[in-house]
N, C-alpha and C positions, 0 to 999 in steps of 0.2 A: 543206203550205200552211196557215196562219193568216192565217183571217180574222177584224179587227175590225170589226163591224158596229154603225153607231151609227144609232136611226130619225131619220128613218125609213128603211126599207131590206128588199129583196127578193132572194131568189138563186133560180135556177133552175138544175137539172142535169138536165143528158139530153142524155149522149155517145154517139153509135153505136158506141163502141170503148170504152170507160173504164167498168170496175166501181168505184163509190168506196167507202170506209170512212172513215167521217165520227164525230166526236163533235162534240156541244153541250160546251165547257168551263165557260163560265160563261155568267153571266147568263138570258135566258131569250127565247125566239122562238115561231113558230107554224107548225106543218106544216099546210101548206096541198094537199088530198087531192081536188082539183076540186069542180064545182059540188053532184055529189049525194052528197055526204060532208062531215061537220061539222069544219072546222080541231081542230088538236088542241095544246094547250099543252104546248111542249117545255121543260127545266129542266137544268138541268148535269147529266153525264151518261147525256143521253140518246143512241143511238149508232143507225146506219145502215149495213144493206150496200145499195150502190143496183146492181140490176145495170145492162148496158150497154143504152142508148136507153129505161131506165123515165123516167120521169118525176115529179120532188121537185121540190117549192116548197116554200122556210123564211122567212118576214119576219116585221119583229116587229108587225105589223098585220095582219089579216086587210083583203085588198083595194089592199095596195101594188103596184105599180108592180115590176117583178123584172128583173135584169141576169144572162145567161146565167153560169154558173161559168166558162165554157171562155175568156171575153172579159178576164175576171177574171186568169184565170191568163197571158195570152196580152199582159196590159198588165204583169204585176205580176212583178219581177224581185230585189224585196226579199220574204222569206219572210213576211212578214205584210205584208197587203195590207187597206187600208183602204178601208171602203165606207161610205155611207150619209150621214148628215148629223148634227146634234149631239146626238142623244138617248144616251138609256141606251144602256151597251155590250154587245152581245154577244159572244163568242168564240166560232170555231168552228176544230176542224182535221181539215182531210182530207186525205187519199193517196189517188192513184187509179193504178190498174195496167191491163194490155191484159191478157186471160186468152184462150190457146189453145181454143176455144168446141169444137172437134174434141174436145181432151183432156180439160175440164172440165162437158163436155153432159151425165151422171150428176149428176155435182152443181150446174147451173144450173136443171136439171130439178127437183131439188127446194126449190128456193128459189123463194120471192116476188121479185117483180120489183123490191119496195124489203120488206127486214127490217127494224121495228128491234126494239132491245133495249136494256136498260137499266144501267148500271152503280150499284153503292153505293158508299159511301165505303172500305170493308175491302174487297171484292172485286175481280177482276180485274185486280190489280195488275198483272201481264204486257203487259195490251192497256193499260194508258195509261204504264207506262214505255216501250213501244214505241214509241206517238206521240210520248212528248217523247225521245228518241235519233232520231227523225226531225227533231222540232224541233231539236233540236241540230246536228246534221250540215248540215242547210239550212242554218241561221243562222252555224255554222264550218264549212265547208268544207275537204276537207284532201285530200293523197292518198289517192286509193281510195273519191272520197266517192258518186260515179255507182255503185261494187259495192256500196258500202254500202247504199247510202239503196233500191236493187232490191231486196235481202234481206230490210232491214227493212219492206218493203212488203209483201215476200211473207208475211215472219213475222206482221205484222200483220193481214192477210187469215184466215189461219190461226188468230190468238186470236182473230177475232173469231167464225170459226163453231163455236168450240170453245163458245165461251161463250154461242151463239146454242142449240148441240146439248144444252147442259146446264142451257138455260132452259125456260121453257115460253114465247118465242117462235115456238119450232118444233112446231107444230100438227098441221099437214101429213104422211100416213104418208111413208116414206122409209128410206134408208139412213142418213141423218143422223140422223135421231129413232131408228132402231134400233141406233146404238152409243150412244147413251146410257140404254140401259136395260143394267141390270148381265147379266141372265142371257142375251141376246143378245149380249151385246159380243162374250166372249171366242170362240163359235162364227165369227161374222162376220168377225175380225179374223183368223181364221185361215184362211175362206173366199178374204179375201181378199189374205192372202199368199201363196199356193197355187192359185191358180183352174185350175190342171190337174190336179191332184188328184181322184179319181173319187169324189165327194163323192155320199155319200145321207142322205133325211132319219135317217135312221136315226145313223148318224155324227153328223150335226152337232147333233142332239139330245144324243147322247151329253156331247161337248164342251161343250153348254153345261147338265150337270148337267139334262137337264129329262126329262122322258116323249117320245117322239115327237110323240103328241095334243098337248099341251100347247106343242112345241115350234111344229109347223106353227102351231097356231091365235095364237099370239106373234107368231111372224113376220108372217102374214099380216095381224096388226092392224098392228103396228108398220111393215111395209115398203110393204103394199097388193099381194104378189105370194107366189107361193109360194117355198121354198126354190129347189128346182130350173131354175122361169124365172127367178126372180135371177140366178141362177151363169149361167143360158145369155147373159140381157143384158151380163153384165160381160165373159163371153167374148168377146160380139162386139164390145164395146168395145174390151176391149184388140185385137182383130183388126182392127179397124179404123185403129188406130194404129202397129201392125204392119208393114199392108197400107202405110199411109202414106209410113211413116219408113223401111224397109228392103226390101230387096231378097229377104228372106227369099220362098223358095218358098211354094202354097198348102199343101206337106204338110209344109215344116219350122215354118211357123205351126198348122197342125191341129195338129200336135203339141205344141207349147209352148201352146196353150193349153189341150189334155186331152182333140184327139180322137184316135182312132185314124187315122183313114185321113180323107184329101183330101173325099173323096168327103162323106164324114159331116158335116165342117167344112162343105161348103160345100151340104148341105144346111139345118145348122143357120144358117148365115147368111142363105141365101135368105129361110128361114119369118120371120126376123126383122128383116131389111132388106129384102126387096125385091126385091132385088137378087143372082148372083154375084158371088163374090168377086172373080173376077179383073175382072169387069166392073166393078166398086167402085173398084176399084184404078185401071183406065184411066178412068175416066172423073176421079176426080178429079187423076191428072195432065195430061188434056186440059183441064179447068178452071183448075189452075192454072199450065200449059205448060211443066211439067216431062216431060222426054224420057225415057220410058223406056227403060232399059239391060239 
């Protein structure tokens, strides 16, 4: 969607389902960050992950009047959608997606509830031909423009926290901030095509060219956890998604994801969730009233 926004003029986002990815194209507006935070002047540019029910205000006055985005989009059936009254123009364009919050809780987790970040004129060429192959597609329509226009939504998702992970946007320890450090990456990136793997610090050190000492105390800045309970979190992640989406037993899942025996799995779950496994498992088919088989 593209929005022209002429002042005076206000938008409000805050969807309980919809993560946006938003750029300021042109002209210029004002992030409005509530009462005990000072607006902030936005400029072409300048870009936004918002996650789902944060709450962003953008107008080009501090103190205007705001129309929710969702009313916007819900009136507006021409891909640029006009607001405001006869001032100066603004552009804006965003995409908004629904994210799997089960699948993507590791990485909502370490995001802010709105990011932004910044583009220049030479960089990030990816993330804004993205948007305009979205702009296009919206504006031509053609067969296959619904598979399309999902992909590039996803793609665009995707450039934006590449770009967000290789900024200093990202503040925050995390796994996000630790693939973007070079002498982490390559360990992590292997940690995490392999998560059954009987990984120790000692190996993963190795992998990424460091000392052990050296390696923990890296991680532990960069992630905020140590090696070993990272690996145990992401296991129980993907265990949980497992547990979810298939039928697999609790000892064909201990083992796909690197324990030996049931038993172990589903102590390590316990200590991490709360909860057994199998009780994991039933309980979120009785919430969502799927029968189990």
């Amino acid at each position: 969607m593209r929005v022209q926004a002429r002042g005076p003029w206000g938008i409000s986002f805050r969807s309980p389902r919809a993560t946006y990815v938003m750029m300021i194209r042109s002209g210029r507006c004002w992030w409005l960050r509530g009462a005990d935070k000072a607006p902030v002047l936005l400029t072409a540019g300048a870009c936004f992950l918002v996650q789902a029910d944060a709450e962003f205000i953008i107008a080009d006055e501090p103190g205007r009047s705001t129309v929710d985005c969702e009313s916007l989009l819900a009136a507006g059936h021409d891909p640029s959608v006009r607001h405001g009254g006869n001032g100066p123009l603004t552009e804006i364009v965003s995409a908004r997606l629904t994210l799997d919050t089960e699948v993507t809780e590791p990485l909502l987790r370490v995001l802010p509830p709105v990011l932004r970040f910044d583009l220049d004129d030479s960089a990030d060429d990816a993330l804004r031909s993205t948007f305009r192959l979205l702009e296009l597609e919206r504006t031509f329509p053609g067969f296959g423009s619904g598979f399309i226009m999902s992909r590039l939504v996803e793609a665009l998702f995707v450039y934006a926290l590449r770009t967000c992970a290789s900024s200093s946007a990202m503040t925050s320890p995390g796994w996000l901030a630790a693939l973007s450090d070079p002498g982490l990456a390559p360990a992590l990136r292997e940690l995490h095509t392999d998560i059954a793997h009987p990984w120790t610090v000692d190996e993963l050190a190795r992998r990424a060219g460091m000392s052990r000492a050296a390696f923990a105390a890296a991680f532990k800045q960069k992630t905020g956890d140590s090696p070993i309970n990272y690996l145990t979190c992401w296991r129980m992640h993907r265990a949980k998604r497992l547990l979810r989406d298939t039928r697999l037993s609790l000892r064909q899942i201990a083992l796909t994801i690197g324990y030996d025996t049931d038993a172990a799995f589903s102590r390590a779950f316990r200590r991490v969730e709360g909860v057994a496994p199998g009780a994991w498992r039933r309980r979120w088919r009785t919430t969502t009233g799927e029968r189990a088989g």
